[in-house]
N, C-alpha and C positions, 0 to 999 in steps of 0.2 A: 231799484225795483219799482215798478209801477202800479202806485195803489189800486187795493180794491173797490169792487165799483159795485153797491146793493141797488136794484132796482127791486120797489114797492110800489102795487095797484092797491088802490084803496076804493071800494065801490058801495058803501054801508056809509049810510046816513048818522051824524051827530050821536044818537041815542043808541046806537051799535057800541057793542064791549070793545070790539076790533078798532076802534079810532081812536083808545086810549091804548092798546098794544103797537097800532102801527107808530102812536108817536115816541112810545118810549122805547122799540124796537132801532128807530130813525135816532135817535137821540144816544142810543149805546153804539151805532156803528159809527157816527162821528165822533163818539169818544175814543173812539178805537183807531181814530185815523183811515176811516172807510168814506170813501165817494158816496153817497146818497141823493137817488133822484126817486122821487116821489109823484106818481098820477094820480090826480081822483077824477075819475070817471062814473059814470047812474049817480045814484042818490050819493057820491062819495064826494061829489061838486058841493052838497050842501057844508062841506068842513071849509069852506074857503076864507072863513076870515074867525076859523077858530084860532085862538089864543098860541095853542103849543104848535101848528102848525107854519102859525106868521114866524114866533120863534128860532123853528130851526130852519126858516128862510134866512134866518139873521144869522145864524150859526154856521152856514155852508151848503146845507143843501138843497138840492135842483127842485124846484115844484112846477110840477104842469101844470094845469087844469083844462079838462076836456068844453071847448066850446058850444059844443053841439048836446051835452049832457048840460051844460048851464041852459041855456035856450028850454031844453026840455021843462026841465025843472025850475024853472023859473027863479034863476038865481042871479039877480043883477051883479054885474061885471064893472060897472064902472066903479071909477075910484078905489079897486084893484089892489092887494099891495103891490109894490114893485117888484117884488122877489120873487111871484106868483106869474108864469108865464100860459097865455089862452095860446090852445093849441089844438091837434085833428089826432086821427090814430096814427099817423107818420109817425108822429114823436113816438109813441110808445114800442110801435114796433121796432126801430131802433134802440130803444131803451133794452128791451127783450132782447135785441138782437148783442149790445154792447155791453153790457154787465156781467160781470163774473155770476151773480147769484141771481135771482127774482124769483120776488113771492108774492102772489096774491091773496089780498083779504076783500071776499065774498060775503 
C-alpha cells in the first residue's frame, strides 16, 4: 500500500500561533509514517530558517519555499538550507493536485 501524502500551506509569519500548529501537525504525520510536503508562501517565507522547521527537513519532509513571496518580503535565500527547495506556484499546484489530504494555514 502506498503511503499517505499531507500537503501543508503555511502563509502567517514567525509570530502566528499557526507556525507552532503547522510544525507539530508535520511532525505527528511523519510519526505516523505520512508523506509531508510543506509550502510557505506571503509572510509564511519568513519561517525559512526557523529551528523546527530546518528539523523536520532532516526528518523526511518536502519543504518548498515560494521565490517570489522571499523577493517580496525580503527574505535572503542565500545559504539556504539544503532540504529547503525555491520554487513558483507549479509546485504547489501539484502538491494540491497529488496529496491524499491539504490544509491551509492563513
Amino acid at each position: 500500500m502506498e503511503k499517505q501524502k499531507l500537503g501543508v500551506l503555511l502563509s502567517t509569519p514567525p509570530s502566528h500561533p499557526s507556525v507552532t500548529m503547522v510544525a507539530r501537525l508535520c511532525q505527528e504525520a511523519l510519526r505516523s509514517n505520512i508523506d509531508v510536503y510543506l509550502y510557505l508562501i506571503d509572510e509564511g517565507v519568513r519561517n525559512v530558517r526557523d529551528d523546527r522547521f530546518l528539523e523536520l527537513s532532516g526528518t523526511g519532509a518536502k519543504l518548498f519555499v515560494c521565490a517570489y513571496g522571499c523577493q517580496q518580503h525580503g527574505v535572503p535565500t542565500d545559504g539556504l538550507n539544503k532540504g529547503m527547495t525555491l520554487c513558483g506556484l507549479v509546485v504547489l499546484s501539484n502538491m494540491i493536485n497529488g496529496c491524499d489530504r491539504f490544509i491551509a494555514f492563513n
